[in-house]
N, C-alpha and C positions, 0 to 999 in steps of 0.2 A: 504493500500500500504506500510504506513511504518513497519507493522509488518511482511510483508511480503519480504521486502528486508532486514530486520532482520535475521529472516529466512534463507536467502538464503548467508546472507554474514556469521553466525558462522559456520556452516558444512564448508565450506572453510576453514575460519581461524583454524578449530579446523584440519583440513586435514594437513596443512603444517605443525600446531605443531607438529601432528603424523610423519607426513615424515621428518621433522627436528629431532627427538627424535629417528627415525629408521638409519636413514642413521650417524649419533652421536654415536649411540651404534655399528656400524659395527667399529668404528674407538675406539672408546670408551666404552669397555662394561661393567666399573662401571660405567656410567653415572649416572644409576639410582640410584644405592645406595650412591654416591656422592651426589647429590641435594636434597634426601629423608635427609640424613644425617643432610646436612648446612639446611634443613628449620625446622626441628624435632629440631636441635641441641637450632636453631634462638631464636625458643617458648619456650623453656625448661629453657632457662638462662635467658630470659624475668620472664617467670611463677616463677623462682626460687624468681630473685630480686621480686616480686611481693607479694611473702608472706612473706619477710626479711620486706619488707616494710608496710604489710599490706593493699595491694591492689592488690589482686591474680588477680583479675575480668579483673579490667582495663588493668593491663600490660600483664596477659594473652590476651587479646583481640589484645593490641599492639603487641604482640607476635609472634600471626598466622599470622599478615597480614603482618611482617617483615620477618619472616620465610619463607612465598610465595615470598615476593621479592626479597631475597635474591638468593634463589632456581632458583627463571627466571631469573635470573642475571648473575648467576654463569652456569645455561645452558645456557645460550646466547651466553656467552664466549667460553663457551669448542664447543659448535655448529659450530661458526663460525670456530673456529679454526680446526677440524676436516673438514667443508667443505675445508677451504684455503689446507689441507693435500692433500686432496685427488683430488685437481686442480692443484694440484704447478706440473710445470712439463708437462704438457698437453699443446696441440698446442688451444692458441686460451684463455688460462686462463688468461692473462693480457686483455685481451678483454674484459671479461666476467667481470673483476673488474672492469675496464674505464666503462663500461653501467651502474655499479649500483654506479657509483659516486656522490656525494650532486649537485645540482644545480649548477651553474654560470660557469660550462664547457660545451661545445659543444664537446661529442668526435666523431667519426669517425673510424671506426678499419679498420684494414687492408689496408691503402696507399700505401703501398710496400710489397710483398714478394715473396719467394724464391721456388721452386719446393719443398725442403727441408722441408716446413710447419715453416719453421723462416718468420717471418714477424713483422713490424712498423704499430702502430696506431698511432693517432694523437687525441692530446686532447690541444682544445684551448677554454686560462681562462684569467683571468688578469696580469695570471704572463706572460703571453706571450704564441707560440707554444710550446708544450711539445710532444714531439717523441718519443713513448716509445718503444723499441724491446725488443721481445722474440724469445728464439732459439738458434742458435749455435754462439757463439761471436764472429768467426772468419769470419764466412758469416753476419753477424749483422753488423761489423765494415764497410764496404764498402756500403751497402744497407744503412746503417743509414747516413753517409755521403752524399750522393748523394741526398737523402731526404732532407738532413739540407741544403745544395745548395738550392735546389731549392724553400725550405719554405723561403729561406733568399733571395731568388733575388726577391718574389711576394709577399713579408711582410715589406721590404726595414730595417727599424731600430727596428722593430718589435725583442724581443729577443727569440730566436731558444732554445731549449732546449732539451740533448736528453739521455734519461734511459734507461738501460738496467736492466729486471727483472731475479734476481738471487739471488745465494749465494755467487758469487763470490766475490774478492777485486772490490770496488767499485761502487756493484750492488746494486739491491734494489729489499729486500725479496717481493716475490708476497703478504704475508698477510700485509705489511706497506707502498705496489704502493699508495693504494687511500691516509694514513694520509699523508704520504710523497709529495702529491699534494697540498691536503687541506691547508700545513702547507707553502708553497712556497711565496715568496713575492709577494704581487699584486703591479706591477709597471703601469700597465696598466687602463685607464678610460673605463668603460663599454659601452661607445659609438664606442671607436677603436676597442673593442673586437669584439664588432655586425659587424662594418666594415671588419674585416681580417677573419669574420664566410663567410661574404658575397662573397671577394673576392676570397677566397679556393674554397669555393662550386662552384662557378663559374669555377673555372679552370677544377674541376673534379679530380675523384680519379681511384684507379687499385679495383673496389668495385667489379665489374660486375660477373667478373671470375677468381677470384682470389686462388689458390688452398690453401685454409684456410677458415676453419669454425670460426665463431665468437664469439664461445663461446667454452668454453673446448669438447673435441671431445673424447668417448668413445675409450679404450687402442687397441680394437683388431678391428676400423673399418679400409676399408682403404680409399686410396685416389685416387678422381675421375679420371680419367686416361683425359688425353689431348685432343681437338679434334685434 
């Protein structure tokens, strides 16, 4: 059995590397001579100090396997940064970052929005409720208020807190939404958090039929039409 869920879980892992390594080069198409470079480059100044030193063997050995790490390191980064490119922008891309956020958030997408495809999600952690909008910041400013009302009258001293993701003065770039949370003050005890997950959920949200998808949405689809 365990050789056989072996089996079945590297053909995956080895799938997304390929799709992470394809969809990187559409954005980046030195990828590859890029990270061939930094791990070729890694072993080579290893091997070098190696025979300065009289130990080719060892530090070549130390070599290869710093040269691989370095190489998955430095693709991790241009990867991610490449996907962040080609979501920023897209309805539904702040969404898609609040899902793959660490632990000890509860988010929620989409509590509010707009026919527009602007819409507020809702990520609650210890720093308090955090209301994040994307879309157009003129339709965001009113939708986002209305929202902070009413997270503040059913959370009582609870602190409200609310982001808009952009480029703009005083927005917050879509690839630094999740550190930008990560890094926020925890004023809050993990028991009140469980509490204000309980009594939101309880209220209920605008989830059902809400004209926004939840994750970034393809450039040429369109949008469900009304009943």
């Amino acid at each position: 059995m365990a050789r056989q869920e072996t089996t079945d879980e590297n053909p995956g892992r080895l799938k997304q590397i390929r799709l992470a390594y394809t969809m990187t080069k559409r954005v980046d198409p030195k990828i590859g001579l890029i990270i061939a470079g930094i791990g070729l480059g890694t072993f080579a100044v290893l091997l070098v100090i190696g025979f300065l030193v009289g130990h080719p063997i060892a530090l070549g050995v130390l070599g290869f396997f710093a040269g691989v790490l370095a190489a998955v390191v430095v693709f991790g980064r241009r990867a991610e940064k490449a996907a962040f490119g080609q979501m920023d922008g897209q309805p539904g891309a702040a969404a898609a970052v609040l899902n793959n956020i660490k632990r000890g958030w509860t988010v929620t997408p989409v509590v509010a929005a707009t026919r527009q495809q602007d819409a507020v999600h809702r990520a609650v952690g210890r720093p308090g409720i955090v209301l994040v909008g994307e879309g157009n910041i003129n339709r965001l400013r009113p939708l986002m208020a209305a929202e902070k009302r009413k997270m503040s009258k059913s959370a009582g001293d609870v602190p409200v807190i609310d982001i808009i993701v952009g480029d703009g003065e005083g927005q917050i770039p879509l690839k630094r939404l999740q550190m930008h949370l990560t890094k926020m003050p925890r004023t809050l005890p993990a028991s009140q958090v469980t509490q204000i997950n309980d009594r939101l959920r309880a209220m209920g949200d605008l989830m059902t039929n809400a004209p926004i998808p939840k994750g970034p949405m393809p450039k040429n689809a369109r949008m469900p039409k009304g009943r």
